[in-house]
C-alpha positions as CSV (number, residue, x, y, z in Angstrom):
1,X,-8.8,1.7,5.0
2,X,-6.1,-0.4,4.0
3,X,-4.7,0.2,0.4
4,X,-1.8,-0.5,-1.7
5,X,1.4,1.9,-2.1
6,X,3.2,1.1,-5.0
7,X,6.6,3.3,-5.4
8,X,10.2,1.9,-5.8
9,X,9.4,-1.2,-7.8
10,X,7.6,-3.0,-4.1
11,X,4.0,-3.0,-3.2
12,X,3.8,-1.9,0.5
13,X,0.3,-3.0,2.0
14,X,-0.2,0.4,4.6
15,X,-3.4,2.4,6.0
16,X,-3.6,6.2,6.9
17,X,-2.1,7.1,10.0
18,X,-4.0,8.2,12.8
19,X,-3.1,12.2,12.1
20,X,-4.0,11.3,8.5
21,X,-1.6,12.6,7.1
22,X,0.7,9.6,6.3
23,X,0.3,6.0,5.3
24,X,1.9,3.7,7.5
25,X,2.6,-0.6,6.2
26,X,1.5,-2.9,8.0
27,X,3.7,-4.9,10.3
28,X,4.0,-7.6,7.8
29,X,3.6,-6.5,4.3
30,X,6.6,-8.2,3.1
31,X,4.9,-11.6,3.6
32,X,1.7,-10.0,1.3
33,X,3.7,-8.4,-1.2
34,X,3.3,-11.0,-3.9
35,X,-0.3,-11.0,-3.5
36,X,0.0,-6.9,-3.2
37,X,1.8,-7.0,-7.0
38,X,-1.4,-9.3,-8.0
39,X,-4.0,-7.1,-6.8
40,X,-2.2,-3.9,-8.5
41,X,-1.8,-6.0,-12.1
42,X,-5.6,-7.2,-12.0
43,X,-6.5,-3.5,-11.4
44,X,-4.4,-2.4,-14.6
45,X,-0.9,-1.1,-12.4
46,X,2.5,-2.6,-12.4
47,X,5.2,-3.2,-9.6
48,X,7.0,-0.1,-12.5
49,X,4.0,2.8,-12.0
50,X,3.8,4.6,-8.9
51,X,0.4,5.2,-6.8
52,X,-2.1,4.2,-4.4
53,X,-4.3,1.4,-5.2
54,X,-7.5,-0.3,-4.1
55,X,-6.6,-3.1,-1.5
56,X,-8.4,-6.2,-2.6
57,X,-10.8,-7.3,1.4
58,X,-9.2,-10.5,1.2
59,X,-5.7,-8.7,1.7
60,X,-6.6,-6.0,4.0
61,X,-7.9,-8.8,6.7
62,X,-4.7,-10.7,6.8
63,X,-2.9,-6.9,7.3
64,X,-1.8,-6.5,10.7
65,X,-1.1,-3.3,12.0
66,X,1.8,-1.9,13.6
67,X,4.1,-1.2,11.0
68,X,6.4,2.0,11.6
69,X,7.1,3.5,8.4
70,X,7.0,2.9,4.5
71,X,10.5,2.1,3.3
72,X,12.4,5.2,2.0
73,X,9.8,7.3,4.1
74,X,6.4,7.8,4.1
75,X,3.6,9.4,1.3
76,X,1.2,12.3,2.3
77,X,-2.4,12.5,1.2
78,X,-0.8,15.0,-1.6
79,X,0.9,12.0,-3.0
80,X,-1.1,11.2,-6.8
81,X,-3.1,8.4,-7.0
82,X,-4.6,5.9,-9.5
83,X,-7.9,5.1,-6.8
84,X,-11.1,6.7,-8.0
């Protein structure tokens, strides 16, 4: 499940690693960040308030994997979120 990891004022579109334990972006979420910031201000979030959001299915299917790892690290599942 893809989702959106909003942290540091940028809107990372990443999934759960395999060990499920981390989130991991996906190879080319700079080019979908504009549409990330969107997604999180339609659900009520700013690019200024930390957590996990819902990724829209529109967004998810033009994520492609392979990304290495979140800018300034990565977030466990212990990490808060804002998604149900």
């Amino acid at each position: 499940m893809w989702v959106i990891d909003v942290r540091d004022c940028r809107a990372i579109v990443s999934r759960w690693a395999e060990d499920g334990l981390a989130l991991r972006p996906a190879a080319n979420w700079p080019e979908l960040e504009g549409e990330a910031i969107q997604a999180v201000c339609a659900q009520g979030g700013g690019i200024n308030i930390s957590g996990l959001y819902y990724c829209p299915l529109a967004l998810s299917r033009k994520a492609k994997d392979g990304g290495e790892q979140c800018p300034n690290g990565t977030r466990s599942k212990k990490s808060p979120t804002r998604m149900g």
